[in-house]
C-alpha positions as a Markdown table, in Angstrom:
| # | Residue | x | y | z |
|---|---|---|---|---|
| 1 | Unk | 25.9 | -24.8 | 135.7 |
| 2 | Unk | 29.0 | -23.9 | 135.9 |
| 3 | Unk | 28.7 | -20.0 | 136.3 |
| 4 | Unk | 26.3 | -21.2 | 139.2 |
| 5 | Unk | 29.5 | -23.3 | 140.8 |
| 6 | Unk | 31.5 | -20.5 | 140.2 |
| 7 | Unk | 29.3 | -18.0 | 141.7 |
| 8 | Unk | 29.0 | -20.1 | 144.8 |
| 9 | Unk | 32.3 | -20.0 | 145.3 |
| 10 | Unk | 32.3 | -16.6 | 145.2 |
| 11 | Unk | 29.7 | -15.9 | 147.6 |
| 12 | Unk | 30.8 | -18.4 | 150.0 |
| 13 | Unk | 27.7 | -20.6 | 149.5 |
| 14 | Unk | 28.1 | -24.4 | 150.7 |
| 15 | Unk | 27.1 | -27.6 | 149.3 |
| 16 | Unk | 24.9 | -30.1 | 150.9 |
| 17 | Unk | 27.1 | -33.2 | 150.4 |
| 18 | Unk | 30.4 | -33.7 | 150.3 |
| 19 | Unk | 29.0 | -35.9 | 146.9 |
| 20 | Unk | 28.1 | -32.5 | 145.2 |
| 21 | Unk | 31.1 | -30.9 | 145.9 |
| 22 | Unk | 33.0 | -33.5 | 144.5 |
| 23 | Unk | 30.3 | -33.2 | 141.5 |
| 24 | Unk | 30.9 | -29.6 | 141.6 |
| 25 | Unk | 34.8 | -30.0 | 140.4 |
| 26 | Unk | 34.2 | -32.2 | 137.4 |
| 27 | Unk | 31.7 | -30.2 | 136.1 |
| 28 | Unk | 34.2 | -27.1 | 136.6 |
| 29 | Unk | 36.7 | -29.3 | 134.8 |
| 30 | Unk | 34.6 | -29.5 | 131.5 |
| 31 | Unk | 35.4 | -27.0 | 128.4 |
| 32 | Unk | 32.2 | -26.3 | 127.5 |
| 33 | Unk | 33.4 | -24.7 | 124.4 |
| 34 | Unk | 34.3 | -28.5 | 122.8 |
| 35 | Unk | 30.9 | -30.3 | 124.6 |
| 36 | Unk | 28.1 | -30.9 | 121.6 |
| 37 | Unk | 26.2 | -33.7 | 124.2 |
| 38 | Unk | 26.4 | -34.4 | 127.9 |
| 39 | Unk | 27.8 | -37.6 | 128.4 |
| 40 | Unk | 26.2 | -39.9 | 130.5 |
| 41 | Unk | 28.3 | -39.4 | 133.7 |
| 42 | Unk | 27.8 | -35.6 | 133.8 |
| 43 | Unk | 23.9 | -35.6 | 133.2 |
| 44 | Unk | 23.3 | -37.5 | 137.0 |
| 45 | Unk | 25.6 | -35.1 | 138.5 |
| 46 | Unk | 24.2 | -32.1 | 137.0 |
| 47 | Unk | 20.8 | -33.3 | 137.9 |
| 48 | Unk | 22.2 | -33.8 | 141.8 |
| 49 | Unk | 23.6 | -30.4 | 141.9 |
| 50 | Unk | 20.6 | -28.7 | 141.0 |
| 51 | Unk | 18.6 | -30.2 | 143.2 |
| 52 | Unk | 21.1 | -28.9 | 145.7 |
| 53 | Unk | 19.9 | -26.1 | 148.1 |
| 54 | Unk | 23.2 | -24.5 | 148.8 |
| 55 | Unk | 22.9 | -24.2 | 144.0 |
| 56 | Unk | 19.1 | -23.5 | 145.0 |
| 57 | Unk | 20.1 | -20.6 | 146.9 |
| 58 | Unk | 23.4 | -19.1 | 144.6 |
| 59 | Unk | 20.7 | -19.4 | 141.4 |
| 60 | Unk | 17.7 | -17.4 | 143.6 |
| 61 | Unk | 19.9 | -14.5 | 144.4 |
| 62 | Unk | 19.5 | -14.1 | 140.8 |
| 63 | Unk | 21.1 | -10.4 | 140.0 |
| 64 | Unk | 24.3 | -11.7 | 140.7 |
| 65 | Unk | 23.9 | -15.3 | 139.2 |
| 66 | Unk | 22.5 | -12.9 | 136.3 |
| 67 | Unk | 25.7 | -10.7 | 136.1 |
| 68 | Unk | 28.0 | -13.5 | 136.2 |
| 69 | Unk | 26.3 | -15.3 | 133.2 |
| 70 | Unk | 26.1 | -12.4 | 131.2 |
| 71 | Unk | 29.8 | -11.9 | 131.8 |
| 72 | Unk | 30.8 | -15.7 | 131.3 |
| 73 | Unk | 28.5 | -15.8 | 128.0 |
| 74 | Unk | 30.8 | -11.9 | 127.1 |
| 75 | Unk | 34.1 | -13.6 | 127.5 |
| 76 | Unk | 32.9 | -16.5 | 125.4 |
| 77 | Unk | 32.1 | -13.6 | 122.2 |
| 78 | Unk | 35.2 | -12.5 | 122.8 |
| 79 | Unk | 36.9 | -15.5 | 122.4 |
């Protein structure tokens, strides 16, 4: 989800609700390196934001979403 969020911001895609955006910038805020569960006030935000067409629209242009997971999931090895 987060590669998604940061792709849209990247290709200048908007967010439905002023809700999801603010959803948007907790779930950037996680380190995903230390999560081992969701905790229960990231899994209805999540679920929001995908639902989201503006996150509908980022994930369906799928080459770049693609590109900027394989990258984020490189800088993670290399870690």
């Amino acid at each position: 989800m987060q590669a998604t969020i940061r792709a849209m911001d990247m290709l200048k895609t908007y967010y439905t609700s002023e809700e999801n955006e603010e959803s948007a910038q907790m779930i950037k805020r996680v380190e995903v390196d230390k999560v081992t569960a969701l905790e229960r006030e990231q899994v209805e935000p999540i679920k929001n934001l995908w639902e989201d067409p503006g996150i509908q629209e980022c994930y369906d242009r799928g080459s770049i979403s693609s590109q900027i997971l394989l990258s984020t999931q490189q800088c993670h090895l290399r870690s």
